[in-house]
N, C-alpha and C positions, 0 to 999 in steps of 0.2 A: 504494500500500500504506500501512495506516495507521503512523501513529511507532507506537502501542503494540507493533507486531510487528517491526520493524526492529531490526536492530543497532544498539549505539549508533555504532560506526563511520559506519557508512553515515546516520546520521542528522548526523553531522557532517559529512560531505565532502558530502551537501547543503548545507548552510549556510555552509562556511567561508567561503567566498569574501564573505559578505557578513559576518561577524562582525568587531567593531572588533577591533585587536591586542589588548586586554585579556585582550579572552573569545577569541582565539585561543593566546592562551600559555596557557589553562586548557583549553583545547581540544585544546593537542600534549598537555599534563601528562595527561589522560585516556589517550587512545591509547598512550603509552609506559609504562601502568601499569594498561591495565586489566584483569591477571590477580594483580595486589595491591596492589587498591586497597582490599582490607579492612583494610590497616594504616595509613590515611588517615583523617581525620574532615574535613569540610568546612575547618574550620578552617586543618589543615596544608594543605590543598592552596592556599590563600589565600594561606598563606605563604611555600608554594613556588613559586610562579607570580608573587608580589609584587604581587598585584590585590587588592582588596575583598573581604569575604565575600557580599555585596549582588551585585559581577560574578560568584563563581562560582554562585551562587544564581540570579541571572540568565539565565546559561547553559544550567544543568538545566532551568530552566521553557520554554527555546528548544527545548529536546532533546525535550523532551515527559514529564520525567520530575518530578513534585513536590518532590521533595530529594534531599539526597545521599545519601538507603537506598538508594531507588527504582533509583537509579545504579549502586549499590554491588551491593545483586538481582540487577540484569540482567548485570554484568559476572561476580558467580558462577555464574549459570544457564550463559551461555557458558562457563566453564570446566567447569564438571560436562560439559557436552555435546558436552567433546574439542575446544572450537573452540581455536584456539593461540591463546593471550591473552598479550601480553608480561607480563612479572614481575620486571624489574631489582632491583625492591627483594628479594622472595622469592630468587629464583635470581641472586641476586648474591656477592660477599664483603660481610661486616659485619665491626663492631667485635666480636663475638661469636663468630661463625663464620663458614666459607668455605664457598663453594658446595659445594664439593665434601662436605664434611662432614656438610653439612645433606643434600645429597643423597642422601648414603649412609644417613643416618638415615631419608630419607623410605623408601628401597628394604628398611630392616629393618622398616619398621611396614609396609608391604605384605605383605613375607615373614609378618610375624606372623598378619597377618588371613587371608592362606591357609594357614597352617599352623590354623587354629582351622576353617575349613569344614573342610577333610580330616581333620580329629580324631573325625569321626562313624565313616568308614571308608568314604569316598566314594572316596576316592582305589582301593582296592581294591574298590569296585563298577567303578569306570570301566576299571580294569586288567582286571577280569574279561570284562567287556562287548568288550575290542577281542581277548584272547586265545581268547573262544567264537567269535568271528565267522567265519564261513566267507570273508566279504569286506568291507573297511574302507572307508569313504566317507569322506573328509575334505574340509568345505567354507569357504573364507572369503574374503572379498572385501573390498575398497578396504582398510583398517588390521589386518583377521583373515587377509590372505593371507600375510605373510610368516613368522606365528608356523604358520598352517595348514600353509605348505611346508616350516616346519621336521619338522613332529609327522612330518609323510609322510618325510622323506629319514631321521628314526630309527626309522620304525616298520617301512620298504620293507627294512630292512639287517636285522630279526628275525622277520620273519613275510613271505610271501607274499601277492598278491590286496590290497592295500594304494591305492586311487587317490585324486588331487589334484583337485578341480574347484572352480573353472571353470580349462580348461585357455584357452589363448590362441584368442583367436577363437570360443572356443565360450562357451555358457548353462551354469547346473548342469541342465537340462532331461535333456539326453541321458545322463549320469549316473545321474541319479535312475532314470528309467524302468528297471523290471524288478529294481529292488530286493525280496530277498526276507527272510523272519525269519529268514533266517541270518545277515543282514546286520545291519553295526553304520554307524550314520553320526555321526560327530563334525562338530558346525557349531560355528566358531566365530562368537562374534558380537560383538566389543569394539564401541566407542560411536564414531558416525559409521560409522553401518551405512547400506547402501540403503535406498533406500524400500520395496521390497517384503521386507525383509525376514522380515517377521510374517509374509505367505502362505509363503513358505519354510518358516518352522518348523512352519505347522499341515498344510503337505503332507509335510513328512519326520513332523509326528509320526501322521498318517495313514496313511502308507506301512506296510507290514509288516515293516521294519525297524527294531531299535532305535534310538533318539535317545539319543546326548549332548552337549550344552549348555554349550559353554566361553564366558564371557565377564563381564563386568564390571559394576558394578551398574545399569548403565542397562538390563541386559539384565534382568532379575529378573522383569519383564512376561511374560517366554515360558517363564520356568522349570515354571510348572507341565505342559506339554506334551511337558517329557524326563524320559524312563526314568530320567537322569543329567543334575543340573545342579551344575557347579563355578563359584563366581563368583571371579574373578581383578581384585586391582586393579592400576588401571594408572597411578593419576592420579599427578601431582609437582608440585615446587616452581614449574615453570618454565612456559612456555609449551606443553612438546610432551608426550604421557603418556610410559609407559615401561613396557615390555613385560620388562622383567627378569623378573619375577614369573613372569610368563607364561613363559617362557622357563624357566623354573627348573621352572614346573607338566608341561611335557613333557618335560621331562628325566625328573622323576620317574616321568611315565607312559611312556617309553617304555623306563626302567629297571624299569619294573614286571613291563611285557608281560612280558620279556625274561626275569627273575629267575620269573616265573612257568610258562616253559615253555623251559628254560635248555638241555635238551638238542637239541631243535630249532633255537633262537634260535643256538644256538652256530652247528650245522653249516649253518644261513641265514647264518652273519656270516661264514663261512671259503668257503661258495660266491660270495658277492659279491665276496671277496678276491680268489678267484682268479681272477674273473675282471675284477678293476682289474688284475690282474698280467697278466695275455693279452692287453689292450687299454692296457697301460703309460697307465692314467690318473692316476695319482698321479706323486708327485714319490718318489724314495727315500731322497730325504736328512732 
């Protein structure tokens, strides 16, 4: 495979082994930094590694990469695209602030940018969309499944006819089949999606049932093929994204559904009641 397409990872653990100590101390400095290395200029890193500007210059042209943009590019590309990039410096304490602080500030500028798509009055299309549905489809795989299994365990406790796919062991294949327009399917799709994801969305949006479109802005490619697209960000300071947002955006929708058909919603939330109380699955304290 050519370097142009490689990680730069992987473009170093080919090489390390032959690389003198110089250009390997510029070489750890890379890897333990390269989800902010945008607050680095060639220079600092010369001086944090105590080598030459000449050896870390040296190194990039080993790597396959012309200078230290080139470098700096590819290690944001990798972060935009979910991959977990360390970031000690970003998601660390400073003399300014602490992780935790900057943290919380990154999760109130996500909160903001979803509050501004929802300001059109999406959030109440997408609420309408799952309380008309005669039957809900919720789908998400590898990084969409856990926020998917959530939307399902609040949506199953206010409305009936509610399903999770892909269930264990099975495809969304079986699922999908025999969807009809009274049907609603919410796909999520945050970044480090499968490969086939695109044929997913052009076959639910082909399907006779409505589509909507939860996910992040890698996803913005498929939006024009749902009925309902909400972009949700997920990204942060650190190496891993953060689904808080997300989290927060199914709250809302599943307080929507709810608040929108409240006399049903109720007597679905005291039939599931009683029957955690007949199968004593809860704790009662």
């Amino acid at each position: 495979m050519a370097d142009s397409t490689r990680r730069i990872d992987a473009r170093i653990d080919d090489r390390y082994g032959d690389l003198p100590p110089q250009e390997r101390r510029v070489a750890d400095f890379l890897l333990e930094h390269l989800g902010d290395l945008a607050v680095f200029s060639a220079a600092e890193i010369s001086r944090h590694t105590e080598v030459s500007k000449a050896t870390v210059s040296r190194l990039f042209r080993k790597l396959g990469f012309e200078d230290f943009k080139e470098v700096r590019d590819h290690a944001l590309a990798l972060r935009a695209s979910g991959q977990p990039t360390a970031a000690p410096v970003l998601s660390g304490d400073s003399e300014d602030s602490t992780a935790i602080q900057r943290h919380v500030q990154h999760e109130h500028r996500n909160l903001g940018k979803l509050t501004e798509v929802l300001s059109d009055g999406r959030l109440s299309q997408a609420v309408d969309m799952v309380r008309k549905a005669e039957r809900v489809l919720i789908i998400g795989m590898r990084n969409s499944y856990p926020p998917a299994a959530h939307l399902h365990h609040q949506l199953i406790q206010v409305r009936s006819q509610v399903r999770l796919a892909p269930q264990p062991g099975q495809s969304v294949g079986e699922e999908l089949a025999g969807v009809s327009a009274h049907d609603v399917i919410v796909l999520l799709g945050f970044r480090r999606r499968p490969k086939g994801f695109g044929t997913l969305v052009r076959h639910a949006a082909n399907s006779p049932a409505g589509l909507m479109l939860i996910g992040d802005s890698t996803s913005r490619t498929y939006a024009k093929d749902a009925d309902c697209w909400v972009e949700c960000p997920v990204d942060a300071d650190g190496a891993f994204d953060s689904y808080a947002t997300a989290m927060s955006l199914i709250s809302m929708l599943a307080n929507g559904v709810l608040n929108s058909a409240l006399s049903g919603g109720r007597r679905r939330i005291s039939q599931v009641a009683s029957v955690y109380d007949d199968l004593q699955e809860l704790e009662t304290t």
